[in-house]
N, C-alpha and C positions, 0 to 999 in steps of 0.2 A: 541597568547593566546590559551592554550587548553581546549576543547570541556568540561569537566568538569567544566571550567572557566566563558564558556562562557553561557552553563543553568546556572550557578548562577546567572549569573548578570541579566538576563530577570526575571523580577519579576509578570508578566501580562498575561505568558502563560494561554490559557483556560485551565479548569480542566477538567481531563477526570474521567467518571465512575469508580470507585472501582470495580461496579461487573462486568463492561464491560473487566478489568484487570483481572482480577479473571480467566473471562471464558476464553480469550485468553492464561490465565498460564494455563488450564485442558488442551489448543488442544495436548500439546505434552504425554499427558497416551496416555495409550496402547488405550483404550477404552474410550469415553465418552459418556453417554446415555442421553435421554431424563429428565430424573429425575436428571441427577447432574443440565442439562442447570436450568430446573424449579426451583432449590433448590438456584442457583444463584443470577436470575431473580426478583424472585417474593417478594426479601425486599427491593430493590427499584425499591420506588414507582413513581419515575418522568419518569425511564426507563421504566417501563411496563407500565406506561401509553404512552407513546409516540410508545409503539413496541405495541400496543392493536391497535390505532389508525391508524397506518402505516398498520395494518393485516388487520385494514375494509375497507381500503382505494377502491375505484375505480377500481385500478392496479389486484387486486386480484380476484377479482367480487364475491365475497364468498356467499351463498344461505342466508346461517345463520351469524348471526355478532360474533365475536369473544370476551368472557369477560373473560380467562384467559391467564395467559402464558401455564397452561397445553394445552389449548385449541391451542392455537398457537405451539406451537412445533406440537402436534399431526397433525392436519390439513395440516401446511407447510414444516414440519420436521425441524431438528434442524438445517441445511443446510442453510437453506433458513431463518430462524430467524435468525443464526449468520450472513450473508448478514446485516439484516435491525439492529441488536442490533449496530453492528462495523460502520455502517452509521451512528447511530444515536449520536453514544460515542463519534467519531471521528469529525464529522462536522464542530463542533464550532471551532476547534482550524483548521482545513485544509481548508474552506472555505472563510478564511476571505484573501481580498486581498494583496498580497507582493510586495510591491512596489520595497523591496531588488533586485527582481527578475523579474519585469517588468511583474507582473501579477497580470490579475485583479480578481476580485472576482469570487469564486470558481471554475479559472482555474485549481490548484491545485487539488482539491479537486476530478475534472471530469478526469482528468488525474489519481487519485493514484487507482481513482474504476476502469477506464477501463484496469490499469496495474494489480489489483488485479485479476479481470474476467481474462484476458488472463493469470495469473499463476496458478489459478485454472483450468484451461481448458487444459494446459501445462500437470500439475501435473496430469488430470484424465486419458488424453489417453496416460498413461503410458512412462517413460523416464529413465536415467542412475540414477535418482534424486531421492530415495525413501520417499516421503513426501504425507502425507495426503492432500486432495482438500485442506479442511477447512484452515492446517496451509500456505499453499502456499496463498491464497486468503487473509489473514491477513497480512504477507510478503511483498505480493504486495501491499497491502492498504499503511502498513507504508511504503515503501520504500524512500520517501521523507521527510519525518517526519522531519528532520532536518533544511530542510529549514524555517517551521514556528520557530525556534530558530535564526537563521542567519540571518531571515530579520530582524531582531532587531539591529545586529551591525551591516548591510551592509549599511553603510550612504552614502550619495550621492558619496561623495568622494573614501569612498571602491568600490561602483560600477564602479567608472571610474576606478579605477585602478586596478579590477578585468575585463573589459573589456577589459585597456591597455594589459594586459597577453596575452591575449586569441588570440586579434589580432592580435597583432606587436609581442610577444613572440610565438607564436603556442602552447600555454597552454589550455590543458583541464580546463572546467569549476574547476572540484574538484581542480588541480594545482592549476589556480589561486587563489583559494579560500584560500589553505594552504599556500602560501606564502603571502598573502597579510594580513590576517585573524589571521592564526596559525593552523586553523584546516578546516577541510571541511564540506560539509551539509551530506554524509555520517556519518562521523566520530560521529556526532556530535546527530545523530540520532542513533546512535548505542549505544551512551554515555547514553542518554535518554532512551532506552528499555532499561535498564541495571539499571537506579533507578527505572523502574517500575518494574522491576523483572521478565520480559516480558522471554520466549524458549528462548537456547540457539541457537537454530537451524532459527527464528524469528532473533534474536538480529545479528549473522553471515551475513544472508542475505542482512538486511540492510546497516551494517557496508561493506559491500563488494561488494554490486549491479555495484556500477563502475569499479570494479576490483574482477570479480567474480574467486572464484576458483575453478579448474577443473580438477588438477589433484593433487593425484592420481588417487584421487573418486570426481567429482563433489560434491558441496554443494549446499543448495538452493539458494545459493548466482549467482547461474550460471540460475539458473531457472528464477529469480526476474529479475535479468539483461536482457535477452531475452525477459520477458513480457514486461518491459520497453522501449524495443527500438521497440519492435512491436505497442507498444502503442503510440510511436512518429510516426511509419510509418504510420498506420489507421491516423494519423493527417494531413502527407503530400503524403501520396501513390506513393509513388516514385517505391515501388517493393524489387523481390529480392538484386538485386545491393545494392540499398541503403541500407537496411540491414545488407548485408555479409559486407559492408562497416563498417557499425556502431557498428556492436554486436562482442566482442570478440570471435575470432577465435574458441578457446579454448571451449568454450559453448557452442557455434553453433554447434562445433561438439562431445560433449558430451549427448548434447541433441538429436540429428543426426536432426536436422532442414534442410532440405533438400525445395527445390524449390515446392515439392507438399506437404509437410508439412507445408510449411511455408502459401502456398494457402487455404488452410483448416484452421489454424490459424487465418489470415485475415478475410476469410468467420464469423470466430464464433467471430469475436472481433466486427467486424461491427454489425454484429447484437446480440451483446449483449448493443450496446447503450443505446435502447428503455429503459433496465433494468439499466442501469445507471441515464438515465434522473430519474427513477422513486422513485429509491434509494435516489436523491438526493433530489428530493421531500419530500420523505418520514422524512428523516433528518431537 
């Protein structure tokens, strides 16, 4: 079945914001200012209440409380609003547990922010990649995206026989998925930024995070893939090795991720959880 085939048939997806899609199609201008974010924001009204809320919260410790969106970009800059808006658009539908994938409730979800953190962190101290923070951190948020569509047809039976690959065939997760399935939870995510009308440079990434490409010019697709497997390590801290193991060759050294880069990496991923837990709070 292909990936077009298969968003059709789930009819129960959560719906995501329009203006949260919106501001995601501005990150790829040249330029976006404070006053597009505000012009976005501020006609729905479920959004800015919930990004009003999440700005007074606790985390923030703000002197004075926050009662607009002006007020909230200026104070946190548009940075740090895009952060809580894409948390807050995004949750419903990546939050909820997969059983397709033997996970439970918002494992996903704490996975795709701390892949998103570490490709914005990637993207800032500069790489072969030329992408903006904002769009690399969006990137990494969707990079999974797909799988909230797949748990829908991975029924018991395709799990067994998506495990049977994997074990007794030595198939990559995606493999097994496209032989047993027709399509993968990349593919299939890539399908879906694509009815949302989501950068083309967003839509590559995701469709390609397992299979980044790197040459001639690396894509952000080589960026995303490196966040993500740093973001499995911070889970099992196995180190360089396991890494240089896991991350395609090709990207690792496009990015030039090297043993004290990779250390610095680790450092700023671990401690960007605190702002994970709070994000997800905030959502």
């Amino acid at each position: 079945m292909k990936a077009n085939e298969l968003i059709s048939q789930v009819k129960n997806l959560a719906p995501v914001s329009h203006s949260a899609l919106k501001l995601v199609g501005m990150l790829d201008q040249a330029t976006i200012s404070n006053e597009d974010i505000v012009h976005v924001l501020k006609f729905d009204t479920v959004l800015t209440a919930k990004l009003l809320r999440a700005c007074n919260s606790p985390f923030f410790g703000l002197e004075e409380p926050v009662s607009s969106v002006e007020q909230a970009v200026l104070i946190l800059g548009h940075q740090q609003v895009l952060h809580i808006v894409l948390s807050i658009a995004f949750s419903s539908s990546m939050a909820a547990p997969l059983p397709g994938y033997a996970a439970e409730a918002k494992e996903l979800w704490q996975h795709s922010l701390v892949t998103a953190l570490a490709a914005e962190n990637i993207a800032r101290n500069g790489n072969a990649v030329p992408v903006e923070p904002p769009i690399a951190f969006t990137a990494g948020l969707l990079h999974d995206i797909g799988k909230v569509v797949m748990n829908h047809v991975l029924t018991p039976d395709c799990q067994s026989a998506v495990r049977e690959r994997i074990a007794q065939d030595s198939r990559s997760r995606t493999e097994a998925e496209r032989e047993i399935i027709g399509a993968d939870h990349a593919e299939v995510g890539k399908c879906l930024l694509e009815t949302w009308r989501l950068p083309e440079n967003i839509i590559e990434a995701v469709g390609n995070h397992h299979a980044p490409i790197s040459v001639p010019q690396p894509k952000l697709s080589s960026l995303v893939h490196a966040a993500n497997c740093l973001a499995h390590l911070i889970g099992s801290n196995l180190g360089w090795e396991a890494f240089a193991e896991r991350a395609d060759a090709g990207a690792v050294a496009a990015l030039e991720i090297d043993q004290v880069k990779l250390d610095g990496l680790i450092i700023t991923a671990h401690d960007s959880m605190r702002q994970v837990e709070n994000l997800m709070q905030m959502a």
